[in-house]
Each structure stands twice: as C-alpha cells, then as structure tokens.
C-alpha positions as CSV (number, residue, x, y, z in Angstrom):
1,X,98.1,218.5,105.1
2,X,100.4,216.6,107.5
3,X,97.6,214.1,108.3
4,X,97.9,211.5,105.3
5,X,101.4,211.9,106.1
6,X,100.8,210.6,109.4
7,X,98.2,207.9,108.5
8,X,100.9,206.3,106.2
9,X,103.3,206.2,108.7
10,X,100.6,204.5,110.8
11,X,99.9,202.0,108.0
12,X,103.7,201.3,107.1
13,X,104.5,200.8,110.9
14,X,101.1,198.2,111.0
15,X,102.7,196.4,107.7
16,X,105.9,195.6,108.9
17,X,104.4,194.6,112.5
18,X,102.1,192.1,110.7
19,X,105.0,190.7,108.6
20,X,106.9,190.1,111.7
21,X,104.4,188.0,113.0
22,X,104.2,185.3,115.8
23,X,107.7,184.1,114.9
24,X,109.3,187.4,115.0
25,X,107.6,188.3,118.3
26,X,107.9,185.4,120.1
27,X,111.5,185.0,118.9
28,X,112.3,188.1,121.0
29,X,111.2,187.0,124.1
30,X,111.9,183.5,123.9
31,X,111.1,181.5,126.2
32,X,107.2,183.2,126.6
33,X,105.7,179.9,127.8
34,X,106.9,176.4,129.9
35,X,109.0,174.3,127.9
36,X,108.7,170.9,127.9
37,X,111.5,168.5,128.3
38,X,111.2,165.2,127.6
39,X,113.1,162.4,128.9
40,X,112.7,159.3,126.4
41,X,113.4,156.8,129.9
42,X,111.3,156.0,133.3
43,X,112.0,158.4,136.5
44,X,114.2,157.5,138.6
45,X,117.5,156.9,136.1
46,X,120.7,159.0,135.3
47,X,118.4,160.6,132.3
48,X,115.9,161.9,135.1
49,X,118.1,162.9,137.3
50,X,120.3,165.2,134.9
51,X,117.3,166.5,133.5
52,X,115.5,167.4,136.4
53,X,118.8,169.3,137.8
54,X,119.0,171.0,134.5
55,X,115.4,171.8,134.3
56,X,115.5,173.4,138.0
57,X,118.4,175.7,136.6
58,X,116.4,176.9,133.5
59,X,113.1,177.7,135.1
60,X,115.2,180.1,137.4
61,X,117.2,181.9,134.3
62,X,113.7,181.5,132.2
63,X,111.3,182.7,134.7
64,X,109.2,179.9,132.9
65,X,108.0,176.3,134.1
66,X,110.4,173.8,132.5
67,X,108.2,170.2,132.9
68,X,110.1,166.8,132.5
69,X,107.9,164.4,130.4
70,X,108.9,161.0,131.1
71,X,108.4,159.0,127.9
72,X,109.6,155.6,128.6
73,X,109.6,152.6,126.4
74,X,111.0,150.8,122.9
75,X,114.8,151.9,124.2
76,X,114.2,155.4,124.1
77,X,112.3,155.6,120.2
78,X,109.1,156.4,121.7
79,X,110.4,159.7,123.6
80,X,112.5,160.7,121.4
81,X,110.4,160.1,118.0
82,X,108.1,162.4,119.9
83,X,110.7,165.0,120.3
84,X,111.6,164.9,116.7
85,X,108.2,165.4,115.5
86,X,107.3,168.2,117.8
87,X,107.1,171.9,116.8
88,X,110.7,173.0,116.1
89,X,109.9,176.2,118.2
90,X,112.3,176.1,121.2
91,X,109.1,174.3,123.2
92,X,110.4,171.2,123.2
93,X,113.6,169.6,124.5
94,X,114.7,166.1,124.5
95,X,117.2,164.4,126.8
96,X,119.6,162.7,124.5
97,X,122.0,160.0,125.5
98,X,124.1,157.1,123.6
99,X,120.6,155.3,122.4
100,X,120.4,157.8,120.2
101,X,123.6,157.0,118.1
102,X,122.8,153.2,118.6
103,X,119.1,153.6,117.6
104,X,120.0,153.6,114.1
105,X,121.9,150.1,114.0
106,X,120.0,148.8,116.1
107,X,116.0,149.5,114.6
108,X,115.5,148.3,111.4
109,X,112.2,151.6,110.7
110,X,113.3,154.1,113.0
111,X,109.9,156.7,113.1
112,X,112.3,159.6,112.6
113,X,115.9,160.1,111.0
114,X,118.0,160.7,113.9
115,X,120.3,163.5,112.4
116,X,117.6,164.8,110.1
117,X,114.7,165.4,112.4
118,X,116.6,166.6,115.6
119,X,119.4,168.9,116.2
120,X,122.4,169.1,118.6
121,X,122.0,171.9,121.0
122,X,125.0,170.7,124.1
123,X,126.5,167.8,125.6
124,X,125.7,168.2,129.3
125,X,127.6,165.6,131.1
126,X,129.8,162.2,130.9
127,X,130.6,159.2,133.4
128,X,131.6,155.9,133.7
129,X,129.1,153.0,134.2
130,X,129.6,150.4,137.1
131,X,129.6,146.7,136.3
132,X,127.6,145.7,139.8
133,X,125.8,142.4,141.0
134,X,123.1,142.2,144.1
135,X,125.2,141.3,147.6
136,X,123.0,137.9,147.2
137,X,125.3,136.4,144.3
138,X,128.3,134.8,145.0
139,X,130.8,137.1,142.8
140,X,132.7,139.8,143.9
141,X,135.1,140.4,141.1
142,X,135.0,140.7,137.4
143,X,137.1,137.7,136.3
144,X,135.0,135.6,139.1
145,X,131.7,136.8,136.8
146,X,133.3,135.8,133.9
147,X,134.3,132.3,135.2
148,X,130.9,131.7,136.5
149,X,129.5,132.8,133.1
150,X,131.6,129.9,131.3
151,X,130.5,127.8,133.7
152,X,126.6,128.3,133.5
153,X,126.3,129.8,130.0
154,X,123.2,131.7,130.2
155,X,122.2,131.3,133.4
156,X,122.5,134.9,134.7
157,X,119.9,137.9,133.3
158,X,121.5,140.8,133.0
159,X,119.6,144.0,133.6
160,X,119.9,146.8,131.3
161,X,118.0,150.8,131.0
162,X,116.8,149.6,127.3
163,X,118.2,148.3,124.4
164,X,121.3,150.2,123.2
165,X,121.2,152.5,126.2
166,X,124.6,153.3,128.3
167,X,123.4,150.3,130.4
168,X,123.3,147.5,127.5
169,X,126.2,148.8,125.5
170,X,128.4,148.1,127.6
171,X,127.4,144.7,128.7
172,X,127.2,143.6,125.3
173,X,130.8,145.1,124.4
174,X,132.0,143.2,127.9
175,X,130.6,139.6,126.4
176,X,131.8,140.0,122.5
177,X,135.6,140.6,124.2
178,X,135.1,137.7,127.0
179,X,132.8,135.0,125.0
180,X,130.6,134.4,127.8
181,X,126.9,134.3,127.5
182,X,123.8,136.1,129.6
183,X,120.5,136.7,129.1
184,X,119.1,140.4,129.0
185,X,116.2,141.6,130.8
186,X,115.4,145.5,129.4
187,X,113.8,148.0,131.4
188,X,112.1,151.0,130.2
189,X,114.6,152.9,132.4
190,X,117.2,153.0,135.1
191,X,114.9,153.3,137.9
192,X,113.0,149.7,137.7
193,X,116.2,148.2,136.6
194,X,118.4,149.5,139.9
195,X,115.0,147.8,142.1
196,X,115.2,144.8,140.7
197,X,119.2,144.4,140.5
198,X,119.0,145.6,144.7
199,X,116.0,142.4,144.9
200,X,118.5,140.1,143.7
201,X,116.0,139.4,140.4
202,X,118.4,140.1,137.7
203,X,122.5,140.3,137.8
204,X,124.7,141.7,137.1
205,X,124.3,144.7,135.6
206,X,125.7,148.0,133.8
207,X,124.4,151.0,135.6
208,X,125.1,154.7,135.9
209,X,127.4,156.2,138.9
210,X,124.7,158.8,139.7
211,X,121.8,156.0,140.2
212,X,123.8,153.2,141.6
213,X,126.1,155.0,144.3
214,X,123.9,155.4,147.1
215,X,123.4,152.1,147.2
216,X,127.0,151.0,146.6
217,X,127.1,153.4,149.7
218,X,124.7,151.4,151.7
219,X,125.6,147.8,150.6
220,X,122.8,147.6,148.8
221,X,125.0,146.6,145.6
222,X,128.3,145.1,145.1
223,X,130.7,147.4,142.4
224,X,133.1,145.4,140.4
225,X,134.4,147.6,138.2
226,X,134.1,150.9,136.2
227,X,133.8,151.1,132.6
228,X,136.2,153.9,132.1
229,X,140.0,153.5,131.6
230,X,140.8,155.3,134.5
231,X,139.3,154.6,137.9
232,X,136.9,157.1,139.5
233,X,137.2,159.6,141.8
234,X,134.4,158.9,143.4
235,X,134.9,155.1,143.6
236,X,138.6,155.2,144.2
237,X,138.7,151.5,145.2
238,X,137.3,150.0,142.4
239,X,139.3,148.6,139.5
240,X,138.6,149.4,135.9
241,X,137.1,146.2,133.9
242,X,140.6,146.3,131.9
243,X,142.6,146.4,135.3
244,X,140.0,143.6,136.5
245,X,140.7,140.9,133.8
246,X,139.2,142.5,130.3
247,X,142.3,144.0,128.8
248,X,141.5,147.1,126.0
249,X,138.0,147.3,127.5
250,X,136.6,151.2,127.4
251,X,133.0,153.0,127.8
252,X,131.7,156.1,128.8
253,X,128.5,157.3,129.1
254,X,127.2,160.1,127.8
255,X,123.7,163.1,128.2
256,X,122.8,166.0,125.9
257,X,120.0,168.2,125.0
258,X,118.7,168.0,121.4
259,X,115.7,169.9,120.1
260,X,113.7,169.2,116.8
261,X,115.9,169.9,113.7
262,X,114.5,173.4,112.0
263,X,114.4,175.2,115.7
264,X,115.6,178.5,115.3
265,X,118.9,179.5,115.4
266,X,118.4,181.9,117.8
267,X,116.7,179.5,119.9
268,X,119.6,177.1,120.0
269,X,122.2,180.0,120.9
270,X,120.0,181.0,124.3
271,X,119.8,177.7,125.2
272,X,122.8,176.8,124.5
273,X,124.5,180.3,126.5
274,X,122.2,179.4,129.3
275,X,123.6,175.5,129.6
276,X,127.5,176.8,129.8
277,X,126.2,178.7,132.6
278,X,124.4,176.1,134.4
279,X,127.3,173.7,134.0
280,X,129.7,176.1,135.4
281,X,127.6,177.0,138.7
282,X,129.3,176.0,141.5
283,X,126.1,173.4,143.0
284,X,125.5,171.7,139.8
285,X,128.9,170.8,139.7
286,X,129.5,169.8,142.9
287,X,126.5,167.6,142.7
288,X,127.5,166.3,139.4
289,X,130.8,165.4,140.3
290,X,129.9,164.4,143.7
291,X,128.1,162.0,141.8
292,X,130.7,160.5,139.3
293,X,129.8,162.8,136.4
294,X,131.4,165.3,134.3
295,X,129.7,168.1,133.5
296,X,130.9,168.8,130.0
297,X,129.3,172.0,127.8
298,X,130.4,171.8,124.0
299,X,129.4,174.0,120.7
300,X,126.0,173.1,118.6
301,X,128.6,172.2,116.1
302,X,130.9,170.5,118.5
303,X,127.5,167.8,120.0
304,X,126.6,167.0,116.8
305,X,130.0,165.8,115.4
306,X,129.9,163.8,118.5
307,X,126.5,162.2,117.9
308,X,128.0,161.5,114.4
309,X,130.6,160.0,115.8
310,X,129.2,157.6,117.9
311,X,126.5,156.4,115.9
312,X,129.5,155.2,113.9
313,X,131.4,153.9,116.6
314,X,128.5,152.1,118.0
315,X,126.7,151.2,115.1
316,X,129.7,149.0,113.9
317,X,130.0,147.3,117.2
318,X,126.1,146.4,117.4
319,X,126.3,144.8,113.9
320,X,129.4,143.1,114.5
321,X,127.9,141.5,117.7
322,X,124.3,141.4,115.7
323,X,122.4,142.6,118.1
324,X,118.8,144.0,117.2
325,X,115.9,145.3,118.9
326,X,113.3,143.0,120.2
C-alpha cells in the first residue's frame, strides 16, 4: 500500500536531481577541478608576477591547482581572445591589464568584443611605471632624454611590453606632450623587454616598478622618473615626469581578473570574496607594496565601469596620436 508511495517519491527525487544537472552540481562545489589562468604576456613581467602571487593564494583557499598559461603575442589579443572564447564556467581566468581598454582603438578586427565576450570580476592592483634607460646611455634625467631626442630624432628604440600595454602607453603619451620622436621595439612581454633594456639594445623604456626595481637596486638600470603624480614610496628619490620637465603628465598602471562574459553569477561572487581576502593578507601586501604596487580590490560592478572608462580615456589618446597596431 505504502510502496507506490514510496516509488514516487523515489522517482520525483531522481527528476528534480536530473534537472539540476552538471551546472547545478558543479555550481555547488565550485571550484571541483584546476582553473586555468591565463596571462595574455611572456613570464617574467608585472602580468606574471601578480598572477602567479594570486594564483598561489587561490590554490590554498581552493584546494585546487590554479595553472598560469602564458599566452604571449599580438599585445595581449592572442591570450585574451582565448580567454573570451573559453567556457564561461569559472575554469578560466584571464589577467587583464590597460591593453584591454586600448585594444579596441588600437585593432582595427578585434577576434572578440572586449565588453561583450568577458566580464569584470576585480581590480587586483595599481602602480606607477618608471621611465628608465640602460647605465650605458649618456642620460640621466628626463629633460636630458628629451634634448637628446630633438637632437637625433629617431635615433633611440624604445622598448615596450606590447602595443598598448602599460609599457607603450605611456611612452607614447610622454612624446605627443614633448614632440620628440623614437622608434618602438614591442615585446611579447615585460620579461624579454627588461633583458634587452639591462643589454643596452633598446632605450629608454616604460616599465613596471615590480619588474624593474631589482635592477634599479643593483645598477643594472638608471630610473628617471615615475609616471604617477606623486612620487613613490618605494623610489623616494626619483622625480615624477611632471616634476622632471613634462608638466600635466599622469599614468598609472593597472591588473585585474576578468572571466568569459556569461560565467555564472555565483561564480564571480566566490572569486570575487576570495580576491578581497587575498588582497588584504598581510604577505601579499607587503610584497605588493614592497614592490611599488597597490593592491586595490573593487566590486564586479565597480572593475567594469573602470574598464569602460579607460577604453575611453585611452582610446581617444591612441587616435589622437594615430597610433595602430603593426
């Protein structure tokens, strides 16, 4: 009597299970697998460095493997068009940083549609970015670069990370307000460019506090100036670029995490609980800091406004300056 009672409790209970389904499931105990996060630059640069720090941090909350993918090449389009096509399942995380919001302006057939196919999850950290030269050229200050710049228009290569990367930007900004004239030399990522700026092959060049102060440190590199409009802490003696001769001039760089637009909600919100927490621990931010960057943690909301933002800020200088991807 009580037996087809049972049977279609048994039944009901198998029904709603199999309309749950993968998603369901693997919602609840997200992450149930590594995750893969891919860095659209070489090792070896401020992208690398920041992801592999962040990557450390999630594997211990996780419990899971969290691999960086280095994906170098085509200033940053090849990693991150990868990123925007992959599953949007929580599996895949991208390392997102200005040439993201300068991608746009700067590619005539972007692969992907930078604020339709990827989706904000945190800003992670901020810095300046130091206008250096190897110890082997002859200039030690910013308006001595300048005036040897007049002097032999296009006689110095410039190294950047890749085009419209927190490494070219600011270069570029630097000779639309002074007039002067370089040649750039693109990378497919901090690392090479930082060996071949310490060899003397290419100078000056923008680069990141976190890559070049070790060798600022060891003389390997001459600082000029810092991008920012107030010095940094780390690099105390070293004049801003509009202290140095460039008055008005501003940049700061900038790393996320994005994920492919359509990840789940839910997703977003534990990656993005577990990122505040990471940012506030006291060793990331001592190295961080220690390094010249601020860890910064924002809203979803709050990283995508400011990726907005900056692809308009950016994207008027690039076209003012008409500068395009090789």
């Amino acid at each position: 009597m009580h037996f087809p009672v049972f049977m279609r409790t048994i039944v009901l209970l198998v029904t709603v299970l199999g309309m749950l389904g993968p998603t369901g499931a693997s919602a609840a105990q997200y992450p149930a697998r590594s995750i893969r996060f891919i860095v659209p630059f070489a090792p070896g640069g401020t992208n690398d460095i920041i992801a592999r720090l962040v990557a450390v941090k999630l594997h211990e909350a996780f419990g899971q493997p969290v691999v960086v993918d280095n994906r170098g090449g085509g200033g940053g389009v090849i990693g991150i068009d990868l990123a925007a096509k992959a599953a949007p399942d929580g599996y895949t995380l991208l390392m997102a940083n200005l040439n993201l919001a300068t991608n746009p302006a700067l590619v005539k057939k972007l692969p992907y549609d930078t604020l339709g196919d990827l989706s904000a999850v945190s800003l992670l950290a901020t810095s300046p970015v130091v206008l250096a030269v190897a110890p082997s050229v002859p200039i030690r200050s910013v308006r001595e670069l300048i005036a040897y710049a007049q002097a032999n228009p296009g006689k110095l290569t410039y190294a950047t990370s890749g085009i419209g990367s927190n490494t070219h930007i600011p270069m570029e900004l630097l000779i639309s307000m002074t007039g002067i004239k370089m040649v750039p030399v693109h990378y497919k990522g901090g690392g090479p460019a930082m060996i071949d700026l310490i060899g003397g092959r290419v100078s000056p060049a923008f680069t990141t506090i976190l890559s070049v102060l070790p060798h600022i440190q060891a003389q390997r590199v001459r600082a000029l100036a810092v991008s920012t409009t107030r010095r940094s802490p780390v690099l105390p003696d070293v004049p801003t670029v509009a202290e140095a001769g460039v008055p008005g001039y501003a940049f700061t760089g900038w790393w996320g995490m994005a994920v492919p637009a359509r990840t789940p909600r839910t997703v977003i919100t534990t990656l993005n609980a577990e990122l505040a927490k990471i940012l506030a621990q006291k060793d990331v931010r001592e190295k961080l800091i220690g390094q010249g960057a601020d860890p910064e943690h924002t809203s979803p909301e709050q990283f995508g406004a400011f990726i907005r933002s900056e692809t308009q800020k950016w994207g008027k200088v690039i076209r003012d300056a008409n500068i395009q991807a090789e």
